[in-house]
VEXDREN-2710 file (C-alpha; in Angstrom, 1 decimal):
% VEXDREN-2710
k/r/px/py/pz
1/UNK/0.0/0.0/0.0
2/UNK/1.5/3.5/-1.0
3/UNK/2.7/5.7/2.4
4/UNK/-0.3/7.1/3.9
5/UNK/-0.4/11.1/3.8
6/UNK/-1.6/13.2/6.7
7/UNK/-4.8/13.9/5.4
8/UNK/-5.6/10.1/5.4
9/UNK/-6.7/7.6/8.5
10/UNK/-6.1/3.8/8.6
11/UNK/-9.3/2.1/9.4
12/UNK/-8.6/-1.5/8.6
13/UNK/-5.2/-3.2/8.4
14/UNK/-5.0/-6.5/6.1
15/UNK/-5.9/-8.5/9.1
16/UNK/-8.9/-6.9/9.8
17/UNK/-10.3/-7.1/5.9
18/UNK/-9.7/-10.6/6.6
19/UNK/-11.6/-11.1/9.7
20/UNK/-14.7/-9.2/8.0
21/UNK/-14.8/-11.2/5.1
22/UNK/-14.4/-14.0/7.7
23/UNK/-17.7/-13.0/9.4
24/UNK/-19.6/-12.0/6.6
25/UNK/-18.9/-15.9/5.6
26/UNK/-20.5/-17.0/8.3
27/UNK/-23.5/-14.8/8.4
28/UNK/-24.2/-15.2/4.9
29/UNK/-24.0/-19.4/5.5
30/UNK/-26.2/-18.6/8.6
31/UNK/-28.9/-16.1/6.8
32/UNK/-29.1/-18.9/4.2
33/UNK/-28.7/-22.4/5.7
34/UNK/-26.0/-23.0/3.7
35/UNK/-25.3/-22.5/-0.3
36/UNK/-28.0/-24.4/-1.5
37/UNK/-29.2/-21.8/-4.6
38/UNK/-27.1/-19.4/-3.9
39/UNK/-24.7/-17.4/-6.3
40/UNK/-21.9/-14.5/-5.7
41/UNK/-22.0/-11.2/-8.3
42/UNK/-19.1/-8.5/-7.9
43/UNK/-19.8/-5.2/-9.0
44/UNK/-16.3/-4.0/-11.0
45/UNK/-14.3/-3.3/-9.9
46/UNK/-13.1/-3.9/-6.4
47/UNK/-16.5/-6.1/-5.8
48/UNK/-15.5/-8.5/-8.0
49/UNK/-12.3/-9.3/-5.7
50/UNK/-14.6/-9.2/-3.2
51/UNK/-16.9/-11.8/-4.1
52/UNK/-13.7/-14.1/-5.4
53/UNK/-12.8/-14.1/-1.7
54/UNK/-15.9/-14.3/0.1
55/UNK/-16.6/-17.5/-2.7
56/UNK/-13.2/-19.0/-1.7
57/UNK/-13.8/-18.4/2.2
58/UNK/-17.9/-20.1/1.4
59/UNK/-16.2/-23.1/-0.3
60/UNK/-14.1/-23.6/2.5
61/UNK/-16.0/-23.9/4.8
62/UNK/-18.8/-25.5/2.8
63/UNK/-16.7/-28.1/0.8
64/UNK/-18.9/-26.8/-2.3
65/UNK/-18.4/-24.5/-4.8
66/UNK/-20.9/-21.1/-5.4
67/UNK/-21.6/-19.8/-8.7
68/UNK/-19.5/-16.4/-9.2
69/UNK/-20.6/-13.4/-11.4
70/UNK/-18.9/-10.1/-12.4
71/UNK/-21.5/-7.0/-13.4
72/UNK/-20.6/-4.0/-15.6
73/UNK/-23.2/-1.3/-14.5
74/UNK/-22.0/1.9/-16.6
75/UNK/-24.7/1.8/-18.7
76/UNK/-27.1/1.7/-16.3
77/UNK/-25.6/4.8/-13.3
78/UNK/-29.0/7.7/-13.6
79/UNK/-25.6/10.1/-13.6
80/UNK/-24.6/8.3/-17.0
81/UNK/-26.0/11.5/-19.3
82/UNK/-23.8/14.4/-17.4
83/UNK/-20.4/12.5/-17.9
84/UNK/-18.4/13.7/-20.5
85/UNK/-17.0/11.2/-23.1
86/UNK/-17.7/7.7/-24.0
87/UNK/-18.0/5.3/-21.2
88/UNK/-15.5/3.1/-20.4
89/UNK/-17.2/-0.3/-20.8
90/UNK/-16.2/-3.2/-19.0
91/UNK/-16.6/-7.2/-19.1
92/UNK/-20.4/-8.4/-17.1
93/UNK/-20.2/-11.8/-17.2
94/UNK/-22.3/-14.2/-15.4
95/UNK/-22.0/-17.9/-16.4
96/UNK/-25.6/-19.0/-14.8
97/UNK/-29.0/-18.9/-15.0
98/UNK/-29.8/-16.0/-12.4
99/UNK/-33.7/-17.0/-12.3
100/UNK/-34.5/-18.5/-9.0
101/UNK/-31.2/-17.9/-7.7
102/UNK/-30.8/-16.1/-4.3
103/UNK/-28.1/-13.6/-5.6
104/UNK/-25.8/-11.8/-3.3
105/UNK/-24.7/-8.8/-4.9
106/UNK/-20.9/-7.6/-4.0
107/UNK/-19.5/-4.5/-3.6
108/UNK/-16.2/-2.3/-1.7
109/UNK/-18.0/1.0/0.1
110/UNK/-21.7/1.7/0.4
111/UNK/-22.5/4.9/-0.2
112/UNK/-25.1/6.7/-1.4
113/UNK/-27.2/3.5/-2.9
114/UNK/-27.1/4.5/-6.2
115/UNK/-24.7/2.1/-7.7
116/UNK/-26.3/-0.9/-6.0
117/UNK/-29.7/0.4/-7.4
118/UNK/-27.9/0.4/-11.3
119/UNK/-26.6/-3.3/-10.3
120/UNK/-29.7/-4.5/-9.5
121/UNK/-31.3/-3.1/-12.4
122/UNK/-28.5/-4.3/-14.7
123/UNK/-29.0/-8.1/-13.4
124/UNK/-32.9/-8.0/-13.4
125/UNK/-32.3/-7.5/-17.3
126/UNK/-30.2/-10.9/-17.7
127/UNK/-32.7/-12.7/-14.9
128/UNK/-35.2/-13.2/-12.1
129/UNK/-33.6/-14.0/-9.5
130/UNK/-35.6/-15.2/-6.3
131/UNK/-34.2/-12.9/-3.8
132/UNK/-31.4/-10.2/-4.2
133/UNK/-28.8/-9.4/-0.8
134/UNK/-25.9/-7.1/-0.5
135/UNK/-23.0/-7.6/0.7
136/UNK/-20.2/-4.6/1.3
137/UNK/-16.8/-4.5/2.9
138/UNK/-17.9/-0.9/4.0
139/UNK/-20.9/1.4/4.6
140/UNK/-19.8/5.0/4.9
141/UNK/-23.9/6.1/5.4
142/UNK/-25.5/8.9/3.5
143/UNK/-28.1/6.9/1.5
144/UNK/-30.2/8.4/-0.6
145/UNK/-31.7/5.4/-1.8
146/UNK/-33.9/3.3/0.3
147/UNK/-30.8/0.5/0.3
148/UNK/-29.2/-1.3/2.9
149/UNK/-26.7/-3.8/3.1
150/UNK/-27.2/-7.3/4.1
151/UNK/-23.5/-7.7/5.5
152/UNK/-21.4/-5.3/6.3
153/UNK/-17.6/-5.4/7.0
154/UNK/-17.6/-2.6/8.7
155/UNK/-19.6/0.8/9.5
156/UNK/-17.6/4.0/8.8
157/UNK/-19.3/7.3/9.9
158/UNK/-18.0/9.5/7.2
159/UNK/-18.4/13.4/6.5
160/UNK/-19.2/14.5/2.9
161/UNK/-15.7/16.1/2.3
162/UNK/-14.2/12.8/3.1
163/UNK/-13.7/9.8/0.6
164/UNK/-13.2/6.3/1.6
165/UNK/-10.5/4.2/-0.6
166/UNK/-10.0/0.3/-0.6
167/UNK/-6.9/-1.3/-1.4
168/UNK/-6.6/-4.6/-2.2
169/UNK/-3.7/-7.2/-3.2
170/UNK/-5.7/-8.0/-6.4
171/UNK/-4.6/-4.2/-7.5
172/UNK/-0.7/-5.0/-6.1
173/UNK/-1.4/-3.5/-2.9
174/UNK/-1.6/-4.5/0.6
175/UNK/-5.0/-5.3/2.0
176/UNK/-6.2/-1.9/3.6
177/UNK/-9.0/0.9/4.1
178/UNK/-8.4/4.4/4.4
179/UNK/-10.4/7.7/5.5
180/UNK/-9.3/10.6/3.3
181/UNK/-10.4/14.0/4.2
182/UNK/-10.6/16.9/1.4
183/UNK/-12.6/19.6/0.9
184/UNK/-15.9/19.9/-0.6
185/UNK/-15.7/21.0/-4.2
186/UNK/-17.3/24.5/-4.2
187/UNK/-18.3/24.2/-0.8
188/UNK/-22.0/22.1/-1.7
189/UNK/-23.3/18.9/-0.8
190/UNK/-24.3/18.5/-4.3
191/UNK/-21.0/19.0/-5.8
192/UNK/-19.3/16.6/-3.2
193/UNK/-21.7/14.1/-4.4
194/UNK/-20.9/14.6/-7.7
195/UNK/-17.0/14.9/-6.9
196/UNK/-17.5/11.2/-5.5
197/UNK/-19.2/10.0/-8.3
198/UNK/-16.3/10.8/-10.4
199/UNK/-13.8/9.2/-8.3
200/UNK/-15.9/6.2/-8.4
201/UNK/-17.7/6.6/-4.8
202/UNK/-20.1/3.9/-4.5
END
């Protein structure tokens, strides 16, 4: 992981993206008596590392392997029409029949809702699946969306002039999750929200 500046605040070490991936394990098991029907879908980018893991921790502990998905949702963000340029597209693939499936949809950092509201519109168009959960390694709060998270990592309370940023070993890091404080652009809770949005905020 690059040196931390002053501006930014350790919140979990390696270990302790470990141990929350651990737990979430469990409790997903628990909530659903086991993997019978049920199937893993990242969000890109950092989700789908996310759900790779959690899949690895479910089949060890399960001896049985879940079905994994990855999910492209640029084409379906509401804030898709006021950025600039193409859109970067990215690969959704999801090897399985979604219908019937209890789904649990995988992201990094829970923000305002919006991005889990394009994911679940963007896998509702390839299926019907029985139920849909979520499943983040953080939720910062702020929802604007009526969205909540089935398992969460952790809970960071967060200000709007402050960004939360996951690194992972998948991007040649070390497992971490930092706090970065900054100032709101033009002093608005509107423009913060869109300043996040650019950075890829979710």
């Amino acid at each position: 992981m690059p040196e931390r500046r002053a501006a930014e605040r350790l919140v979990l070490d390696g270990p302790g993206v470990q141990r929350a991936l651990s737990r979430m394990a469990h409790e997903i098991l628990e909530r659903n008596k086991g993997v019978e029907g049920l199937a893993l879908v990242g969000i890109r980018t950092n989700g789908v590392y996310l759900a790779r893991r959690l899949a690895a921790k479910l089949a060890e502990i399960e001896k049985a392997d879940v079905p994994l998905g990855e999910l492209d949702i640029t084409l379906y963000r509401d804030d898709l029409s006021t950025k600039k340029g193409h859109p970067l597209l990215r690969k959704t693939e999801i090897p399985f029949d979604l219908t019937d499936r209890r789904v649990i949809l995988v992201d990094d950092v829970l923000f305002t809702g919006r991005t889990i509201r394009a994911a679940m519109d963007g896998m509702m168009d390839l299926g019907r699946p029985r139920a849909i959960q979520l499943a983040v390694l953080i939720d910062r709060g702020h929802r604007e969306l009526p969205i909540r998270a089935d398992y969460v990592g952790k809970n960071i309370p967060t200000g709007y002039d402050e960004r939360v940023k996951v690194f992972l070993r998948e991007e040649g890091h070390e497992d971490a999750v930092c706090l970065i404080k900054g100032s709101p652009v033009g002093g608005s809770r509107e423009a913060t929200i869109q300043r996040h949005a650019r950075e890829g905020a979710s």
